[in-house]
C-alpha positions as CSV (number, residue, x, y, z in Angstrom):
1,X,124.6,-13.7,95.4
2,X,125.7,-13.6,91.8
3,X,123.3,-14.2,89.3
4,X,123.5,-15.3,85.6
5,X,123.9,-12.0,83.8
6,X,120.6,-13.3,81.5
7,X,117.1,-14.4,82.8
8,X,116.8,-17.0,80.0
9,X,119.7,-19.0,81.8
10,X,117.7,-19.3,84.6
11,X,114.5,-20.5,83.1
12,X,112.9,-17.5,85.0
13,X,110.3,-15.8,82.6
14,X,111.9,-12.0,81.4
15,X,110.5,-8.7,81.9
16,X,113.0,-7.3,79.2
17,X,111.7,-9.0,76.1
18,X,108.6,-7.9,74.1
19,X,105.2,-10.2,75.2
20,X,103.5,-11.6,72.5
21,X,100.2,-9.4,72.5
22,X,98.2,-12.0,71.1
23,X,99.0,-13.6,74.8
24,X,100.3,-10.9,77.1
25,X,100.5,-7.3,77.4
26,X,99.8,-3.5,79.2
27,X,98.9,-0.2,78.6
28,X,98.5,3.1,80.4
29,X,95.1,4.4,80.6
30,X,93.9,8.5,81.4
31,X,93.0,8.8,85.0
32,X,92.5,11.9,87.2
33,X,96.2,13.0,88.7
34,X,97.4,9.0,89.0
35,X,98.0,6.5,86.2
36,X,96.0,3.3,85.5
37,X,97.5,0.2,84.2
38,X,95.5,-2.5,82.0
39,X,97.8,-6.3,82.3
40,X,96.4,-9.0,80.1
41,X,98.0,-12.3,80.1
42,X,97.3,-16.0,79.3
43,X,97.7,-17.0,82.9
44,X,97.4,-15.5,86.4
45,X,101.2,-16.2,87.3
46,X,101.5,-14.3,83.5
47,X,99.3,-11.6,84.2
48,X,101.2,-10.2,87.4
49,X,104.7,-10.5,85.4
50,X,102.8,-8.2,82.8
51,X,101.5,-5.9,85.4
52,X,105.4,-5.9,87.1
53,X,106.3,-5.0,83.6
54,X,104.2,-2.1,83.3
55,X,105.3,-0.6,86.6
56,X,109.1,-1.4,85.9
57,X,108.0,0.6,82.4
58,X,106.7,3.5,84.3
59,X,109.6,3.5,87.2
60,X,112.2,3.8,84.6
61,X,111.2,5.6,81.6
62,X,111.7,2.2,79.9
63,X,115.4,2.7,80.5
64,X,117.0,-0.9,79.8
65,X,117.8,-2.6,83.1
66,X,120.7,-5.7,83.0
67,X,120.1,-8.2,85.8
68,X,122.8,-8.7,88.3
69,X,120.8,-10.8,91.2
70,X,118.4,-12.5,92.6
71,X,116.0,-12.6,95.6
72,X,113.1,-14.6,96.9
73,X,110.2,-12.3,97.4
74,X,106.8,-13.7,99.4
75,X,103.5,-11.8,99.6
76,X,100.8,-12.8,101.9
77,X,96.9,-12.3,100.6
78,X,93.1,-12.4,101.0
79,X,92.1,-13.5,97.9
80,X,93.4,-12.7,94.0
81,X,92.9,-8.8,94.0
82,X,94.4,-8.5,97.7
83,X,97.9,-10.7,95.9
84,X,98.2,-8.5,92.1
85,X,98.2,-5.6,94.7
86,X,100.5,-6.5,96.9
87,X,102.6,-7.9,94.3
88,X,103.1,-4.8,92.6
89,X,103.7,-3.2,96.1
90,X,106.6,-5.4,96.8
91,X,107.6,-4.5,93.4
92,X,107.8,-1.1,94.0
93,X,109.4,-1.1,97.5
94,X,112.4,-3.5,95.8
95,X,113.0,-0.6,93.6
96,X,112.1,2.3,95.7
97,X,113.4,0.8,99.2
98,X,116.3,-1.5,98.3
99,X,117.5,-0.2,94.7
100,X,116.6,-3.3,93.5
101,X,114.8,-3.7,89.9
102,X,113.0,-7.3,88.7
103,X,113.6,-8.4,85.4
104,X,112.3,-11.4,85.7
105,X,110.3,-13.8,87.7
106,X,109.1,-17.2,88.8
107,X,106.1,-17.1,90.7
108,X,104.2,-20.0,92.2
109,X,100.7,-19.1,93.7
110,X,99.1,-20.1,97.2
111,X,95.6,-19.7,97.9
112,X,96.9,-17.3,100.7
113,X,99.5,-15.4,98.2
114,X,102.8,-16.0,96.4
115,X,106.4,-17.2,96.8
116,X,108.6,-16.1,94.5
117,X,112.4,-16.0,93.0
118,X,113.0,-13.0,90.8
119,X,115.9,-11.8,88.8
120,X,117.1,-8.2,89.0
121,X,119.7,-5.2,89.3
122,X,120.9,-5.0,92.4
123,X,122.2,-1.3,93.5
124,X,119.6,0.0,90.6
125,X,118.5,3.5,92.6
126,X,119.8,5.4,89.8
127,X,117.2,4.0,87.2
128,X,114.4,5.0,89.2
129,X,113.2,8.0,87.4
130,X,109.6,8.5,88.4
131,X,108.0,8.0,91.7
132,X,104.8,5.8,92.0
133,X,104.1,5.9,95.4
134,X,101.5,2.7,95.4
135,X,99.4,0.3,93.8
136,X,96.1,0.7,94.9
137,X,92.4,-0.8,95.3
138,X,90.6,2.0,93.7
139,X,89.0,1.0,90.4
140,X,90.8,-2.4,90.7
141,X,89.6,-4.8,88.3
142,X,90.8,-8.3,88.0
143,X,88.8,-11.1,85.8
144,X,89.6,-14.0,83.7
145,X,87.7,-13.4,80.4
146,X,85.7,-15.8,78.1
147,X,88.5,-17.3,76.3
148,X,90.5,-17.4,78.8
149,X,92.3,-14.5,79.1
150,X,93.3,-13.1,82.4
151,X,92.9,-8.9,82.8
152,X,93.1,-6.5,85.6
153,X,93.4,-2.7,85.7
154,X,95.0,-1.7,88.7
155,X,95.6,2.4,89.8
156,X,99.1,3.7,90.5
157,X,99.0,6.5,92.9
158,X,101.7,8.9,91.6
């Protein structure tokens, strides 16, 4: 299926522009042989674009990545940590598993998950330039902060 060659003309939110980090944004914190990630966003459907971001970021050495497709991805959950992990799973096996690499999404929640319809590069193997083998449980934080501010830390194992 051929895509518009711009997330923007699709109304889907973009991984490829900067977040405002009064609102949204990720960093890389020091852990013990794996890499942590800390998302922030102003909403939960925000928060896991920004956490997608961050593993796209880490997958292709920031490498700039033109969308060529789209796909509807679905992930099935407990609760909210049980969905930003398996979120970021899927992530990962779309770029790992089927050379496919999100640029943007549109995600609608369910109590039980997500349904989504994301924008990527199809036939994208090549950008993959460091392995992250999964997103895991361990140390995985996920809370919605005073004023309103949504923020989870969430372990990559390398």
């Amino acid at each position: 299926m051929n895509a518009p060659t711009h997330p923007r003309a699709t109304g889907l939110p973009s991984l490829l522009t900067e977040p405002d980090m009064n609102t949204s944004g990720h960093r890389f914190l020091d852990h013990t042989a794996d890499v942590a990630i800390e998302a922030w966003a102003a909403s939960p459907e925000a928060l896991l674009l920004e956490a997608a971001r961050a593993v796209l970021e880490i997958l292709t050495e920031s490498a700039p990545v033109e969308p060529n497709d789209e796909r509807t991805v679905l992930v099935d959950s407990t609760d909210e940590q049980d969905r930003l992990v398996g979120w970021l799973n899927e992530v990962l096996w779309l770029a790992v598993g089927q050379g496919f690499l999100l640029t943007g999404a549109e995600i609608a929640l369910r109590e039980d998950g997500l349904d989504a319809r994301v924008l990527g590069r199809r036939d994208a193997s090549h950008l993959v330039l460091t392995e992250i083998k999964s997103a895991t449980y361990h140390d995985l934080r996920l809370a919605r902060e005073p004023s309103g501010r949504y923020v989870a830390r969430v372990v990559l194992d390398m």
